[in-house]
Backbone bond lengths (Angstrom), bond angles and torsions (degrees), N, CA, C in turn:
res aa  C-N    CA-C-N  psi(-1)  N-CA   C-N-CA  omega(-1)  CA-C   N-CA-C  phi
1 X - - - 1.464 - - 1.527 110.70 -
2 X 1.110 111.39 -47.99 1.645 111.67 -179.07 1.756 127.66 -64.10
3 X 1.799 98.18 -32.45 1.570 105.07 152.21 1.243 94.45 -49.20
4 X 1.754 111.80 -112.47 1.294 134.52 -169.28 1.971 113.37 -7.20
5 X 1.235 125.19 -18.70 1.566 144.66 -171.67 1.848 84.71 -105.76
6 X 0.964 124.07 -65.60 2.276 121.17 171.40 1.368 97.33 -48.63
7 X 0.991 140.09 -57.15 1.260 102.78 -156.67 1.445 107.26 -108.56
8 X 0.901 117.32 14.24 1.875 115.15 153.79 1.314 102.68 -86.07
9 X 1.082 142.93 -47.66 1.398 141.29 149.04 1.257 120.12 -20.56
10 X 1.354 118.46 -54.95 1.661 142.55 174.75 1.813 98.67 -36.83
11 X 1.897 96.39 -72.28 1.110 112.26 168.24 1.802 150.84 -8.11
12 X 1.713 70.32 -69.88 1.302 88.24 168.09 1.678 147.48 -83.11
13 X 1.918 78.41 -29.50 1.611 94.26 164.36 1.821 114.80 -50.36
14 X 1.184 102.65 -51.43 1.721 102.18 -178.81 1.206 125.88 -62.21
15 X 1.910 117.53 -28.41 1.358 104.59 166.31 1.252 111.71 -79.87
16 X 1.003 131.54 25.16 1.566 128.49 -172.02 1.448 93.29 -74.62
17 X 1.879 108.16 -67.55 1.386 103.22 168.32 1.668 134.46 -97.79
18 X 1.439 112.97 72.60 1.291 145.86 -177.35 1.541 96.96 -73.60
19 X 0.915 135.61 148.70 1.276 144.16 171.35 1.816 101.43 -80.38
20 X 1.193 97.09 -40.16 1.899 98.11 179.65 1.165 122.08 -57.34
21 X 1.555 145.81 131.93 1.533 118.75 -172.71 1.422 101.91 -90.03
22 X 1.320 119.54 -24.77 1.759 114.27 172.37 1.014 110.35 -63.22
23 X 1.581 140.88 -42.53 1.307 125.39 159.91 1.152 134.04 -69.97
24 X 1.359 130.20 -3.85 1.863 137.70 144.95 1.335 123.44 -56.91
25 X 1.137 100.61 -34.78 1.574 98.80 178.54 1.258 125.50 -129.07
26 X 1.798 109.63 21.65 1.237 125.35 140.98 1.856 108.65 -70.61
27 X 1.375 113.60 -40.74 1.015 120.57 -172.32 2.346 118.48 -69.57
28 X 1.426 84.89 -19.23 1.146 109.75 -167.49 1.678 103.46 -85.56
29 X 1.057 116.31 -40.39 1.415 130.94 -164.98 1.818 71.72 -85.49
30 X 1.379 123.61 -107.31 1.036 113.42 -166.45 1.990 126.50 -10.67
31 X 0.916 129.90 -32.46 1.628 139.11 168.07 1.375 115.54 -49.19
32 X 1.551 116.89 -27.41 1.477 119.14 163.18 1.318 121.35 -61.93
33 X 1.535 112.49 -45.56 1.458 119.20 -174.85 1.514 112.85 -72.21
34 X 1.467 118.97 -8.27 1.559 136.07 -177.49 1.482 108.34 -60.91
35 X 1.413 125.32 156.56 1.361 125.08 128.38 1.646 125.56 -51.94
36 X 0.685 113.76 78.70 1.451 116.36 155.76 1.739 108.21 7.29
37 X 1.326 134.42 -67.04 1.288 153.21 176.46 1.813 107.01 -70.50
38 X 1.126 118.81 -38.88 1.335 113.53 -167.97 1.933 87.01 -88.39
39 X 0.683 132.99 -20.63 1.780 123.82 163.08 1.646 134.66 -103.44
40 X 0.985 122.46 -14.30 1.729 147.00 143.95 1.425 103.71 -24.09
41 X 1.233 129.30 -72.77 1.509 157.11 -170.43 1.398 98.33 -71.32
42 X 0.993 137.58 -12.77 1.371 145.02 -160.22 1.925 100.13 -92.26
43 X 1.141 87.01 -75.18 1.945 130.74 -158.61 1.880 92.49 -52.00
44 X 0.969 107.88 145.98 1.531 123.07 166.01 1.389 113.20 -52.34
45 X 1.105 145.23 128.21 0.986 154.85 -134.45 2.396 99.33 -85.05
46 X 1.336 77.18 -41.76 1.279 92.00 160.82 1.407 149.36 -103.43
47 X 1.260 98.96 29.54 1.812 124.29 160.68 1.665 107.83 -108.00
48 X 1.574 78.14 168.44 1.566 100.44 165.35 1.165 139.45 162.79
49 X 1.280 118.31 175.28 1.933 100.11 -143.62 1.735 97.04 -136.55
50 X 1.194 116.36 132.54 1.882 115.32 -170.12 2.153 86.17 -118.16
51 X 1.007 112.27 130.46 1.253 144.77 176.10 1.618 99.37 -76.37
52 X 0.888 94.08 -113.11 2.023 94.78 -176.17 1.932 102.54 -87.14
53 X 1.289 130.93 -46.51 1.179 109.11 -177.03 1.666 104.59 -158.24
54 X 0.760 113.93 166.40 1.581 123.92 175.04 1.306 137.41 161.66
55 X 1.591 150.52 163.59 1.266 145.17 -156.85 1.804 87.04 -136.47
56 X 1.113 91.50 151.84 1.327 126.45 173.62 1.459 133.84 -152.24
57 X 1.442 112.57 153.52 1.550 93.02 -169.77 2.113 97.35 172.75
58 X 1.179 111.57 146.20 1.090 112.54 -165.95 1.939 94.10 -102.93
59 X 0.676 130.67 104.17 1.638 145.87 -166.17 1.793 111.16 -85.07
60 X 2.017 99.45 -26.90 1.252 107.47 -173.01 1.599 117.40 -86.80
61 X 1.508 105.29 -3.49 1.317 111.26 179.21 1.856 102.56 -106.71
62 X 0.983 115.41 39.75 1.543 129.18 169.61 2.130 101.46 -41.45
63 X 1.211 111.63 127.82 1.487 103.07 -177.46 1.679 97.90 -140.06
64 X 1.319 103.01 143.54 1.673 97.78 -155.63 1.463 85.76 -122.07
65 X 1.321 139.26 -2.91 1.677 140.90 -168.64 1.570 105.14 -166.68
66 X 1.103 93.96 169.49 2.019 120.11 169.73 1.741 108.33 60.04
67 X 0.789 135.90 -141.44 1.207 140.75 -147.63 1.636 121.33 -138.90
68 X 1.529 121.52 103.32 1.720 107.59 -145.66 1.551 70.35 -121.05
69 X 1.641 98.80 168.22 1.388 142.51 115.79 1.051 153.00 -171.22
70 X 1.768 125.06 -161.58 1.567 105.87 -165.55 1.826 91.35 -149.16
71 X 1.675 109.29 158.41 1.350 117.00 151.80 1.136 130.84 -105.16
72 X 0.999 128.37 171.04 1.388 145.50 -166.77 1.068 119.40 -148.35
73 X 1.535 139.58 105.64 1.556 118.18 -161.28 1.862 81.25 -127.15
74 X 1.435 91.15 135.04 2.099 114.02 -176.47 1.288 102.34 -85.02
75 X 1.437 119.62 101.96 1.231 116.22 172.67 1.366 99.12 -82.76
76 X 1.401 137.34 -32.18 1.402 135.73 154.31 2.003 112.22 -147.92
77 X 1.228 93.63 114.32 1.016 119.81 168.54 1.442 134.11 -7.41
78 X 1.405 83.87 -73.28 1.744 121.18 -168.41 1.714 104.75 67.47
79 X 1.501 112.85 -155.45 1.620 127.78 -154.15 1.792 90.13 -92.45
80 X 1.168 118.96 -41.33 1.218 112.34 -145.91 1.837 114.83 -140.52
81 X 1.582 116.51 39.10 1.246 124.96 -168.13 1.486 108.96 -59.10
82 X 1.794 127.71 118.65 1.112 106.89 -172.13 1.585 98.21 -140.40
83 X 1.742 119.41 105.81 1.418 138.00 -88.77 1.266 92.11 -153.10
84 X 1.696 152.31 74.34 1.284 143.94 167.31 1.594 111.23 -160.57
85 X 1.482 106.16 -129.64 1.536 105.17 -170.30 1.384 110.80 -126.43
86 X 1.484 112.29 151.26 1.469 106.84 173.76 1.507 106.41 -132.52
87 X 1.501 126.57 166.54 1.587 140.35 -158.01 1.919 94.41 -116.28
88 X 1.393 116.75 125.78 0.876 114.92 169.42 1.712 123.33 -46.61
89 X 1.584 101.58 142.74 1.701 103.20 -158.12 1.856 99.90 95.14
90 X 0.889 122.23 13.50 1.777 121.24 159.20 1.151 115.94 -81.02
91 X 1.267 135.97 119.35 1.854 141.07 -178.35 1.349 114.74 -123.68
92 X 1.662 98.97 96.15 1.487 88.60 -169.01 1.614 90.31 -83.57
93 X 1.594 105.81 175.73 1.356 123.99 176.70 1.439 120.01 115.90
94 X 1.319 127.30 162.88 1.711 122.12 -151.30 0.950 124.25 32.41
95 X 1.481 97.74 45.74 1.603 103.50 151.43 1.895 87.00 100.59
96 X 1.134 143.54 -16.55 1.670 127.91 158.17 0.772 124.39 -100.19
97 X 1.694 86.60 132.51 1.439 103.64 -164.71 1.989 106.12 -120.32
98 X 0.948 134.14 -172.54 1.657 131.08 -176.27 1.688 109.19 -51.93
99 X 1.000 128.83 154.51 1.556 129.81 -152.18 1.433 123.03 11.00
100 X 1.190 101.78 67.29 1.637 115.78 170.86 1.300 127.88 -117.53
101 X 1.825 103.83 -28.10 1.060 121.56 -172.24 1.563 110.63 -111.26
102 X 1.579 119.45 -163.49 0.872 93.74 159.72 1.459 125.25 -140.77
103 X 1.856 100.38 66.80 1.523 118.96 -170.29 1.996 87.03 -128.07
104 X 1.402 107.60 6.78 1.569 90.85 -172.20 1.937 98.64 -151.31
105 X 1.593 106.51 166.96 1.508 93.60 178.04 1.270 98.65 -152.87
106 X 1.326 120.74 124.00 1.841 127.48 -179.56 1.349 95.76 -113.73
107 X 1.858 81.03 165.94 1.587 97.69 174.64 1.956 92.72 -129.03
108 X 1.563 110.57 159.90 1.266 111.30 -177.17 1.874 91.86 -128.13
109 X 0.700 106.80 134.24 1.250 109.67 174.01 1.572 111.64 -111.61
110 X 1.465 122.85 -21.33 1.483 113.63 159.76 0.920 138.38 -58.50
111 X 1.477 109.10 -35.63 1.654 128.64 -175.20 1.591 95.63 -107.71
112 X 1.495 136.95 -4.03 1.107 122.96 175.22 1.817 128.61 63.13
113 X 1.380 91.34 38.80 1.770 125.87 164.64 0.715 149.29 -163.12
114 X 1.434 122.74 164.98 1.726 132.18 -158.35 1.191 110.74 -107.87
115 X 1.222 117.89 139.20 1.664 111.37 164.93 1.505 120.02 -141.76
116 X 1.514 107.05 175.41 1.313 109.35 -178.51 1.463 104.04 177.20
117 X 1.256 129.56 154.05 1.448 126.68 -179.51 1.700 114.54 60.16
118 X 1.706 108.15 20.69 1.860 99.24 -168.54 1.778 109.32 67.43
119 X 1.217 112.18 -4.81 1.793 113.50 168.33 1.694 104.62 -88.12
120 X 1.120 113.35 169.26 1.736 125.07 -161.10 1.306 86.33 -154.08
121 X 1.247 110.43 126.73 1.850 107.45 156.99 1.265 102.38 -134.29
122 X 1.500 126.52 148.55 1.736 132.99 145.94 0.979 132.84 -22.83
123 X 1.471 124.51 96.69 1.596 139.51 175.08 1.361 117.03 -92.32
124 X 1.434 116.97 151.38 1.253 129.71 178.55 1.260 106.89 -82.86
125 X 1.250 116.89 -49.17 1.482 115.68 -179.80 1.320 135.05 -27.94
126 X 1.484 128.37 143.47 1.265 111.64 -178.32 1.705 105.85 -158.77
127 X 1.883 102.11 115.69 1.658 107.56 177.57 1.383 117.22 -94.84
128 X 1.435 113.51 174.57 1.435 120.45 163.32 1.126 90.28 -146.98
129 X 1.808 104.22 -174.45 1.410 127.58 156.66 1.132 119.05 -21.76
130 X 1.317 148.98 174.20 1.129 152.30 169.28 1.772 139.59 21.39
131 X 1.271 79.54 16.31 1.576 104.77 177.52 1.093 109.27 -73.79
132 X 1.732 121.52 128.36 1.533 113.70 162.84 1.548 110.71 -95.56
133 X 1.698 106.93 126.97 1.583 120.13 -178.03 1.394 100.90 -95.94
134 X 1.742 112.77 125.57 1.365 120.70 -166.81 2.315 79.69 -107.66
135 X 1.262 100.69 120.63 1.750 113.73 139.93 1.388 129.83 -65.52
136 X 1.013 127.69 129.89 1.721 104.89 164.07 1.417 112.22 -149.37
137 X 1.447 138.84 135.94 1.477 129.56 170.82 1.288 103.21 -107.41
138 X 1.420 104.71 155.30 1.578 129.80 155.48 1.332 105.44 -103.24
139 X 1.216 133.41 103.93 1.334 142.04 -153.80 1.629 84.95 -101.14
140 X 1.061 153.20 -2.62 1.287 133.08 -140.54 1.859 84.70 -148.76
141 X 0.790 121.93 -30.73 1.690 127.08 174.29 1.354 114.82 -113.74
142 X 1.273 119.65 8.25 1.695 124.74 174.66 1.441 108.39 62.27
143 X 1.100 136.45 13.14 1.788 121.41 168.98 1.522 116.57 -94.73
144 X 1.190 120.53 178.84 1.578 127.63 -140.30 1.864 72.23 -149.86
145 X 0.967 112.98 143.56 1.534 133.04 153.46 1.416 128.79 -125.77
146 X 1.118 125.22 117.57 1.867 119.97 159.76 1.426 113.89 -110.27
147 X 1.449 98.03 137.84 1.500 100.09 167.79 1.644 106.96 -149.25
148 X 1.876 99.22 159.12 1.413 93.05 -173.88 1.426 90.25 -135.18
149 X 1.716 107.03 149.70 0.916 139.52 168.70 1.461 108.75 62.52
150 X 1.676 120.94 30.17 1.027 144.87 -156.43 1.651 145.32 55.45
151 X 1.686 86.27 36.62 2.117 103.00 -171.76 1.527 62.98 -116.05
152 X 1.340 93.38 155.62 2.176 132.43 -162.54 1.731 93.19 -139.02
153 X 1.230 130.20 108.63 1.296 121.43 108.08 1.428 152.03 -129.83
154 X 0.893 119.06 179.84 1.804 107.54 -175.44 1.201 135.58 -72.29
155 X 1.025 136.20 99.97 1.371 139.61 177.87 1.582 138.78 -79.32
156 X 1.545 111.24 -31.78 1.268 119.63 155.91 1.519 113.39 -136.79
157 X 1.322 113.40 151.02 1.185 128.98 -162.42 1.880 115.32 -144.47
158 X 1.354 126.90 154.35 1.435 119.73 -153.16 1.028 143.44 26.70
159 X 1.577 102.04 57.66 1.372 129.36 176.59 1.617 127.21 -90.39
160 X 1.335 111.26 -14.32 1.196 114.60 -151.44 1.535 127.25 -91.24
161 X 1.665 105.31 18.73 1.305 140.05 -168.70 1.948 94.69 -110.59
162 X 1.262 118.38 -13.00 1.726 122.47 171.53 1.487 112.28 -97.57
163 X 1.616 94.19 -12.55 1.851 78.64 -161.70 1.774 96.29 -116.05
164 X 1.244 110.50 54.60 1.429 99.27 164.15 1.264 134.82 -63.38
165 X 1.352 102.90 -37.74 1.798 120.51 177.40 1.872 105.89 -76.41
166 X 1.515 104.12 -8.84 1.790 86.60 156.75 1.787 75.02 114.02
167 X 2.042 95.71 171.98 0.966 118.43 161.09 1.390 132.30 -130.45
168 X 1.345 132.12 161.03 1.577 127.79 179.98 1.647 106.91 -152.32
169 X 1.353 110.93 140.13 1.216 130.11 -179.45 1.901 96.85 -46.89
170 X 1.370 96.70 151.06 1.734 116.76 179.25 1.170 109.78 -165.63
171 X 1.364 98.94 147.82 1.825 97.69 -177.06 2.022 98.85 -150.70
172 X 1.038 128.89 120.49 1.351 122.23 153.72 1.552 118.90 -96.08
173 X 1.503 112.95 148.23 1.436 102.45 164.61 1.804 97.96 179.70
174 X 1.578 98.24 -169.26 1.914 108.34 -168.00 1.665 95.23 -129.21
175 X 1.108 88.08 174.42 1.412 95.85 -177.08 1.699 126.46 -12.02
176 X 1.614 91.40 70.94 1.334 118.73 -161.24 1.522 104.22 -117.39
177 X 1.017 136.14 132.67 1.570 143.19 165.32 1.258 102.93 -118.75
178 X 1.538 121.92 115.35 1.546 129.34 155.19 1.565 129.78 -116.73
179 X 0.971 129.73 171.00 1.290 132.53 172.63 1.642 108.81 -121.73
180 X 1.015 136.08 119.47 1.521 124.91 151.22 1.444 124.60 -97.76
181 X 1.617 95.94 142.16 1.509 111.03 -153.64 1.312 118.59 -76.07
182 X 1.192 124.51 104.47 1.720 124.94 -151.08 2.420 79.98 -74.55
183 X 1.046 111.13 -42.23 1.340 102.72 -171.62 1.604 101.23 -121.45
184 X 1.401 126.80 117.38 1.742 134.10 -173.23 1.314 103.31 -63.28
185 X 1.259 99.86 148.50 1.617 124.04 -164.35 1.839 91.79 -89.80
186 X 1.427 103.64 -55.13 1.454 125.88 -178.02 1.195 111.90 -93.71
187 X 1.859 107.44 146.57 1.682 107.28 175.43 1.650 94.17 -72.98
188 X 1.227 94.40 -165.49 1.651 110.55 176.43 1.370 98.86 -94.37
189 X 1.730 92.80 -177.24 1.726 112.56 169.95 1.879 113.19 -37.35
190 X 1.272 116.54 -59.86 0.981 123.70 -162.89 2.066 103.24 -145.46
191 X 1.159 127.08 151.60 1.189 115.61 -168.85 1.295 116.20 -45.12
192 X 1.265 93.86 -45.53 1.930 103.36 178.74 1.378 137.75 -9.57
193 X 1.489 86.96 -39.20 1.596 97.79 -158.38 1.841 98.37 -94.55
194 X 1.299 105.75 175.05 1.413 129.62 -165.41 1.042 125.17 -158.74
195 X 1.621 111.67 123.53 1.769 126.74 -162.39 1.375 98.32 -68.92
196 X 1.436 108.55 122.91 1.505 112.26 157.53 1.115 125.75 -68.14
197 X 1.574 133.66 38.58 1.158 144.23 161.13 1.850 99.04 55.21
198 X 1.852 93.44 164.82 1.117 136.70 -133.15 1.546 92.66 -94.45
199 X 1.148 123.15 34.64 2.009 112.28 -156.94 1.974 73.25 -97.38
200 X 1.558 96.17 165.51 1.481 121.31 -149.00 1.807 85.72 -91.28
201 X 1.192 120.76 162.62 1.441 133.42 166.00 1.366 111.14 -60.65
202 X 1.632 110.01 161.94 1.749 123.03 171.89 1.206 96.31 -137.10
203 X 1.370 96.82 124.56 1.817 108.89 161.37 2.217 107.64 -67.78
204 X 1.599 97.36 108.68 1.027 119.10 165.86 1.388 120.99 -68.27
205 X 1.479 125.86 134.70 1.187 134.73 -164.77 1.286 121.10 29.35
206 X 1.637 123.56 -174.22 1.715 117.01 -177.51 1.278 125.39 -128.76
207 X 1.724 100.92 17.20 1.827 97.15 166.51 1.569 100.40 -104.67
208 X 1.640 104.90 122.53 0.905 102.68 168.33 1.581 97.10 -139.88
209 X 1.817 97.46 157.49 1.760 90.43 -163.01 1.321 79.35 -96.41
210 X 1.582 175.33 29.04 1.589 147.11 154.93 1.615 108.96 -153.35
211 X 1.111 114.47 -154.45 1.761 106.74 -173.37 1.450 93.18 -87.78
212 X 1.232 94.77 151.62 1.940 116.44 165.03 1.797 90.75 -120.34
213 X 1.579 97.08 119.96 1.446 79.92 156.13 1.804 125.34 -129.30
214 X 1.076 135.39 83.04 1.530 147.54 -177.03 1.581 107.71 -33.86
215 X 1.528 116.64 114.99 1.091 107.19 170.68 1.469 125.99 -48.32
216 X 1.407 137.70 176.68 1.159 138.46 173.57 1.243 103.34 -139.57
217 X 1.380 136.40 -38.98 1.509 142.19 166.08 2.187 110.95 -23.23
218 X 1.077 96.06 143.86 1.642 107.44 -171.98 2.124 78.15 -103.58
219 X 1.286 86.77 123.57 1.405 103.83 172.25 1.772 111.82 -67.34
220 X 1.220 136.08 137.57 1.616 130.34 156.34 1.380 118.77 -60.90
């Protein structure tokens, strides 16, 4: 039973990244009915998939100057992807999640907004499936950049009086499957900038309402 339970697991890990979106999130829906443990071990070390809710965020790429960023490619979305950077002293949980507060600032591109401080404003932006979402800071001029599928524009600006203690990639979301890009698909805004490398996700804080499961697999 526990083979036969691996390699449906096996299975499924690969349609995760299927080029088909009916088969991603056939594969995706199926991940509920999983062991949690029998697919973990599976997954690229640098993906990962939030069930009903969860925060994420790479904490080890902390950047205190010059010009960063990172991708994110949505193998599924979900309702409410909320997708940028947060300043050490960010607590997600009871209900905060990435631009809610005001130690962190997301962008949603499903619902088509930005936040920060628990404020929401109207964004232009707009994701789907298989979209790669490029982050980027100007740590040194306070702006925030998103771009997808490698178009850059600015979204927040005179920031750079919050982020003394530095910045690090963060992402909240639900029945969400992502990958982060150990090597960028897309340059940045402008050459300047520089991928904060490929280090694997951390499950942020510990209320979470469904499974998070973090790959563990060493990518090829």
């Amino acid at each position: 039973a526990e083979e036969t339970l691996a390699q449906h697991a096996t299975v499924i890990a690969a349609k995760l990244e299927d080029s088909d979106e009916d088969v991603r999130k056939a594969a995706v829906d199926t991940l509920s009915k999983l062991e949690p443990a029998a697919v973990a071990p599976l997954l690229p070390k640098n993906a990962c998939y939030v069930s009903a809710f969860g925060t994420l965020g790479l904490p080890d790429t902390l950047s205190l100057q010059g010009k960063v960023y990172y991708e994110v490619t949505l193998g599924r979305a979900g309702p409410n992807p909320q997708i940028g950077w947060a300043s050490p002293g960010f607590a997600p949980g009871g209900g905060n999640r990435v631009g809610d507060d005001a130690l962190s600032w997301g962008a949603d591109g499903v619902r088509r907004l930005l936040g920060h401080e628990a404020s929401e404003q109207a964004w232009s932006g707009e994701w789907t499936d298989g979209d790669v979402i490029g982050c980027a800071a100007d740590l040194e001029l306070g702006q925030l950049w998103f771009g997808r599928n490698g178009e850059w524009s600015v979204a927040f600006e005179g920031c750079g009086s919050k982020w003394t203690a530095g910045l690090f990639p963060a992402m909240s979301g639900q029945d969400m499957y992502i990958t982060i890009q150990p090597t960028p698909r897309f340059a940045g805004p402008t050459p300047e900038f520089r991928s904060v490398g490929g280090f694997p996700p951390q499950l942020l804080g510990t209320e979470n309402e469904g499974t998070v499961l973090l790959g563990e697999a060493h990518s090829e």
